[in-house]
C-alpha positions in Angstrom: 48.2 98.0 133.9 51.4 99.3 132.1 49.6 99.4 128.9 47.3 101.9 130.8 49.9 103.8 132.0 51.8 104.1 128.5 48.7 105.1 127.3 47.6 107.7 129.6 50.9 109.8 128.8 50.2 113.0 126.0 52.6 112.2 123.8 52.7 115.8 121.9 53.3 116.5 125.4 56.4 114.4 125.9 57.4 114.6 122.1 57.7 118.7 121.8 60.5 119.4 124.4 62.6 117.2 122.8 61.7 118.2 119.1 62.9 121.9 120.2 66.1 120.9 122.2 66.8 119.0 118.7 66.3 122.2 117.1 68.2 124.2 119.3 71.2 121.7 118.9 70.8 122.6 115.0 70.8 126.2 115.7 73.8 126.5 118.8 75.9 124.7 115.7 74.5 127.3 113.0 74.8 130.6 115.3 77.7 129.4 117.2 80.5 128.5 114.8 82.3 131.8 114.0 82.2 132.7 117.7 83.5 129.2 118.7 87.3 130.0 116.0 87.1 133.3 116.4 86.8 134.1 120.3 87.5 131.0 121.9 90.3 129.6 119.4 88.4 126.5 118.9 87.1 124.2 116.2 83.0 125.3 114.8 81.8 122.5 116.6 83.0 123.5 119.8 79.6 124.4 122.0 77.5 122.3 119.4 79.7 118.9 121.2 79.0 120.5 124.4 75.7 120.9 124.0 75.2 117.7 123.0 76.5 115.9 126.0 74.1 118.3 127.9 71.5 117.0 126.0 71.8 113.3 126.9 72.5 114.2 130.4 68.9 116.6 130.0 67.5 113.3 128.5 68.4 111.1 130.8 67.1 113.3 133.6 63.9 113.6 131.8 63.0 110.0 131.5 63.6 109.9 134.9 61.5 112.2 136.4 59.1 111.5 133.7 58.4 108.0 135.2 59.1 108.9 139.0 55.9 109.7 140.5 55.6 113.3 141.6 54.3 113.1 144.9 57.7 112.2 146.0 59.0 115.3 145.9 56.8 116.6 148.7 59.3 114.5 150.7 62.1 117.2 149.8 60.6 120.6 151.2 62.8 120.5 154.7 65.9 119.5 152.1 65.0 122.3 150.2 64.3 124.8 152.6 67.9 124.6 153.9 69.4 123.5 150.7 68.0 126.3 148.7 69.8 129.2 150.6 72.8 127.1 151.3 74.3 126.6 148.1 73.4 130.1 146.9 75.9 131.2 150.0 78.7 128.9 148.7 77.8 130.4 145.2 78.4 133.7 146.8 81.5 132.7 148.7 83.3 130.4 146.6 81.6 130.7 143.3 83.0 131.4 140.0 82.4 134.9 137.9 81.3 134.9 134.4 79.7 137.6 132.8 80.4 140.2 136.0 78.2 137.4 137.7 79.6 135.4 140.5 76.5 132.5 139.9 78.3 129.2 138.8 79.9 126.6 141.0 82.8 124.8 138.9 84.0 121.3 139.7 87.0 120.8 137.6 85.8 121.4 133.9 81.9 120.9 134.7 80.5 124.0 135.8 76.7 124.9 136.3 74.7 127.2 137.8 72.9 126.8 140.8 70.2 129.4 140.6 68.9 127.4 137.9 67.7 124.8 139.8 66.8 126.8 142.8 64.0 128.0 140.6 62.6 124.3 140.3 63.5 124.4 144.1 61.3 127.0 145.2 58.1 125.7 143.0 58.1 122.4 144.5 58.4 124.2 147.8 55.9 127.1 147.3 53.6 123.6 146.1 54.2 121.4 148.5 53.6 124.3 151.6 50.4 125.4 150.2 49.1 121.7 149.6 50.0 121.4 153.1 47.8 124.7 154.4 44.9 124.7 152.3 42.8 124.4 155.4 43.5 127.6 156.5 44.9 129.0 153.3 42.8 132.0 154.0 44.6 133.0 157.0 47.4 135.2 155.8 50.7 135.2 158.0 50.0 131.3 159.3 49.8 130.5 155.5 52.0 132.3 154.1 54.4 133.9 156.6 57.4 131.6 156.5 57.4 130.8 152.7 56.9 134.8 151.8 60.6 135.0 154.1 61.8 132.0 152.2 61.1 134.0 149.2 62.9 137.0 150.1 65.8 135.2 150.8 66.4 133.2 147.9 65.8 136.9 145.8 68.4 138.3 148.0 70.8 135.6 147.3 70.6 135.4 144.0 70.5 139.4 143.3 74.1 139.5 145.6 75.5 137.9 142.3 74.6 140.1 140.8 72.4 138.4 139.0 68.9 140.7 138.9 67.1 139.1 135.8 67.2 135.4 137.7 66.1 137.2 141.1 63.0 138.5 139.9 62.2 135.4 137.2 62.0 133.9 140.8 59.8 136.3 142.1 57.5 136.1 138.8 57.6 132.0 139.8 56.6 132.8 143.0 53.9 135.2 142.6 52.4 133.2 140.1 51.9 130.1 142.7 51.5 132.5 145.3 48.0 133.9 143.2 47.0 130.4 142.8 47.0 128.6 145.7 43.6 130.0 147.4 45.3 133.1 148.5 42.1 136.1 149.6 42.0 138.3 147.0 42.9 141.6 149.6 45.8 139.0 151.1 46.9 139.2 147.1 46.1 143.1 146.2 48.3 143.3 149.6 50.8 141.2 148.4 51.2 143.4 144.7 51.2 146.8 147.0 54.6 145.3 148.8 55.8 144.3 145.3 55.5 147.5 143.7 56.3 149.6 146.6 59.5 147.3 146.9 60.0 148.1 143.5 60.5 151.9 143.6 62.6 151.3 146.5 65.1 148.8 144.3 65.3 151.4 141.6 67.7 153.6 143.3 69.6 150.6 144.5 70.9 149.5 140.7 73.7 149.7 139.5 75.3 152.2 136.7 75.1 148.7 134.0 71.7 147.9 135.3 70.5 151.3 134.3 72.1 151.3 131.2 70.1 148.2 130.4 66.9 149.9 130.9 68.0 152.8 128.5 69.8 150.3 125.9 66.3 148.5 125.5 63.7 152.0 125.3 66.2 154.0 123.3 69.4 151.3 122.0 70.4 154.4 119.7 70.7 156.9 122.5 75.2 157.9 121.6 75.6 156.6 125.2 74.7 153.2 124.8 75.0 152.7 121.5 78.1 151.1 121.4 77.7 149.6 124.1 74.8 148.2 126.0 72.7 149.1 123.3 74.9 147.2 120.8 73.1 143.8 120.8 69.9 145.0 120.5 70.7 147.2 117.4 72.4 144.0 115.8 69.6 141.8 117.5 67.4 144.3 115.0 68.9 143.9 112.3 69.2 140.0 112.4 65.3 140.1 112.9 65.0 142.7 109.7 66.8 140.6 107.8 64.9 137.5 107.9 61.6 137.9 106.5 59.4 135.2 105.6 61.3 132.2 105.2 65.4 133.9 106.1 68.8 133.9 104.2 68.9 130.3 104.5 70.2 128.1 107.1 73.6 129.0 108.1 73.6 131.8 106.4 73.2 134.6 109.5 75.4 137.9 108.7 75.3 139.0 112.1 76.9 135.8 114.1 80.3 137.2 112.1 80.8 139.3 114.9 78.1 141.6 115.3 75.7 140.0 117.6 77.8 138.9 120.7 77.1 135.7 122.1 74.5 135.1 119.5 73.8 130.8 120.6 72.6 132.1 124.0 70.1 134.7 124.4 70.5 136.0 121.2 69.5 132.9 119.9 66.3 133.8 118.3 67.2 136.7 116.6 69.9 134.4 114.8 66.8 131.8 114.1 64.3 134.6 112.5 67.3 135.8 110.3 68.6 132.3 108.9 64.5 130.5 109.0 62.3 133.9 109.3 59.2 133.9 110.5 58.3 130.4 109.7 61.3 129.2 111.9 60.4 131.8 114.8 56.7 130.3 114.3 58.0 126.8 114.6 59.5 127.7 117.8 56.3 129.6 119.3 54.3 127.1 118.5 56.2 124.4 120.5 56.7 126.5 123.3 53.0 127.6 123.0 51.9 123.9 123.2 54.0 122.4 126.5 52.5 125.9 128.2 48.7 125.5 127.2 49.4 121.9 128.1 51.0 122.5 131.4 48.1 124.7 132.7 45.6 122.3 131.4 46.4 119.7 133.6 47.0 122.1 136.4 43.6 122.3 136.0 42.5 118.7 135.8 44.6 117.6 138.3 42.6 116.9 141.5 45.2 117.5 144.0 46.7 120.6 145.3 50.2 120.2 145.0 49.9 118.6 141.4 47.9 121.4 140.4 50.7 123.9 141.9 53.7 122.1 141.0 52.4 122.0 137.1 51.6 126.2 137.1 55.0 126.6 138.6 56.2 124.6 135.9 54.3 126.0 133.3 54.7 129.3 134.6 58.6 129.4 134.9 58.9 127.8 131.1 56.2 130.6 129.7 57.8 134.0 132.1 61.4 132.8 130.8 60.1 132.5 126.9 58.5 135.8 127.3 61.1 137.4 129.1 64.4 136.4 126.8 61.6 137.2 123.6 61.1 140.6 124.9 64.8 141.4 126.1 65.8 140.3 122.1 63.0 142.5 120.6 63.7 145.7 123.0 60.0 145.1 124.8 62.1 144.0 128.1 65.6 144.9 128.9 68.3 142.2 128.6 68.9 140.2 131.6 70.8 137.0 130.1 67.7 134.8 130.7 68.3 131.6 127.5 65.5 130.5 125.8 64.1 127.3 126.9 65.2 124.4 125.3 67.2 125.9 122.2 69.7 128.8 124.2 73.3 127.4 124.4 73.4 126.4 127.8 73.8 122.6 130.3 72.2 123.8 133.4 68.6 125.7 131.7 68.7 122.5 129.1 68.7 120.0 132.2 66.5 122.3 134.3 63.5 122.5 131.9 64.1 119.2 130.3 63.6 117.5 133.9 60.9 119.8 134.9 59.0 119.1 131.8 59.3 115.3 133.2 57.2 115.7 136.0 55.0 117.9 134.3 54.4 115.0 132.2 54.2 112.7 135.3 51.7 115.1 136.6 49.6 114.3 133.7 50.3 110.9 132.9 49.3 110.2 136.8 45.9 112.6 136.6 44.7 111.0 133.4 45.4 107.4 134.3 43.3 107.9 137.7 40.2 109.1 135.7 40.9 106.4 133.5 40.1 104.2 136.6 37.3 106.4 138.0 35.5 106.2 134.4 36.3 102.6 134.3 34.8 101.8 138.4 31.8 103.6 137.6 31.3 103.7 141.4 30.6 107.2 143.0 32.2 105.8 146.3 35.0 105.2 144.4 35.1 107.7 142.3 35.1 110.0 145.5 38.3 107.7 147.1 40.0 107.7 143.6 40.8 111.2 142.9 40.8 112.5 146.6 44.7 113.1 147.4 
């Protein structure tokens, strides 16, 4: 029986999340080293140690909830759904600012932030409720009444940072298992009408910065933003130029010597395509293209709702945040500090994704081994009993 089990995991599946948070430890040391002496007075090392403790900690948390079978985190929704909100209000009240962004909680020197794990939060929710109401699915404010309110409030929360780029990744999450869980197409086209319409209206509601982030990513070279806003992206340009086919060599980035702030976090990849050019920007599209094809694979073989939600969630959140920090870095997107998954500097996304690659894997392992047993049985009776949730 445990052979079976060992066996049914996809090990290119289990293998490639850690292969790129191996790489990204490589890369935080290589981008990170003048920023760690220079700005924060401290040996080149510095966020390449912390990172590395993340890491086991991210490890550890993915063997776990690689083994833990996912069903039993239907059990959480009612923690959730009070959880969720709550700490987001202790964020807002007692929270600590970095970045103009009131979004960590700090206990002592260990800080993370909350809103990471909200996101992972609100897609084992959205899952688990529409698991629950695929009986009448098609009956909009029943089905999907109370989550759509849980929604809002989680975006308002986490845009009361401020922290806009995080709100509406959430949103993307959402509307993503929203479109997927047997939702009437008009219930849907509705549902995109309020969206945009609640766009327009947001608009006017940003502020001055949020603007200029719009601007700094259509026209960086505009004299207003220039040298400011529009600053990383110029240098983010130039890194990107620079590479070429196979980059200056590893370690050998120009622009981490000051001219790309911040460049281990979101600017990660700009420092990768100018020290490993295009063959190490390939490496890391290729990885990242894997888990996600993989991930909506066996949301598709799954035959149970709530797998099948949980691992597009999953999926969804890994593939919106790759495409989302890609496009801030190339001036496609404007910049909202959202890292890279599994190589951006960062303890709370490198635990986040790490553990929620774990049940994606579970999801998997779980869904393969039953047909395993089904092909196995060669009983339609119990073919019918063994992959009916």
């Amino acid at each position: 029986m445990i052979k079976k089990i060992v066996r049914s995991y996809d090990y290119l599946l289990v293998l490639a999340p850690v292969i790129l948070s191996l790489f990204g430890l490589v890369m935080i040391y290589s981008s990170s080293m003048v920023v760690a002496v220079d700005k924060y007075e401290g040996t080149p090392d510095l966020f390449f140690v912390k990172q590395v403790k993340w890491f086991f900690l991210a490890l550890a948390v993915y063997l776990v909830t690689l083994i833990l079978p996912y069903k039993i985190y239907k059990k959480l929704l009612k923690i959730i759904f009070i959880g969720a909100p709550l700490i987001l209000l202790i964020v807002l009240l007692y929270g600590r600012a970095t970045n103009n962004a009131q979004s960590w909680l700090a206990f002592g020197q260990v800080g993370f932030q909350p809103a990471e794990f909200v996101k992972l939060g609100v897609i084992i929710y959205l899952a688990g409720v529409f698991s629950n109401k695929q009986s009448y699915i098609d009956k909009f404010w029943p089905a999907f009444g109370p989550p759509l309110f849980f929604i809002a409030g989680i975006f308002v929360l986490v845009y009361l940072q401020p922290d806009l780029g995080t709100a509406l990744l959430i949103l993307a999450i959402s509307g993503m298992i929203v479109g997927c869980s047997g939702i009437r197409l008009k219930h849907l086209g509705g549902l995109i009408l309020v969206a945009i319409i609640g766009g327009l209206l947001l608009y006017p509601m940003l502020t001055e910065e949020q603007l200029n982030r719009f601007t700094a990513a259509y026209d960086p070279f505009n004299e207003e933003v220039a040298n400011d806003d529009g600053y990383q992206l110029i240098n983010s340009y130039i890194a990107i130029a620079s590479g070429g086919l196979t980059g200056q060599g590893l370690g050998k980035s120009i622009q981490k010597f000051g001219y790309l702030p911040e460049p281990h976090t979101d600017f990660i990849m700009s420092i990768i395509s100018e020290e490993l050019g295009i063959i190490g920007v390939s490496f890391i599209l290729i990885f990242l293209s894997i888990i996600i094809w993989k991930g909506f694979t066996v949301a598709m073989r799954v035959n149970d709702s709530f797998g099948s939600l949980l691992a597009i969630g999953i999926s969804g959140m890994i593939g919106i945040q790759s495409i989302v920090n890609i496009g801030g870095l190339t001036g496609f997107l404007p910049i909202t500090g959202v890292p890279l998954p599994f190589v951006s500097y960062g303890g709370s996304s490198l635990v986040l994704v790490m553990g929620s690659i774990g049940i994606l894997n579970n999801i998997a392992m779980l869904s393969k081994f039953k047909l395993q047993k089904v092909e196995e049985s060669g009983n339609p009776t119990k073919i019918r009993h063994t992959i009916t949730y």
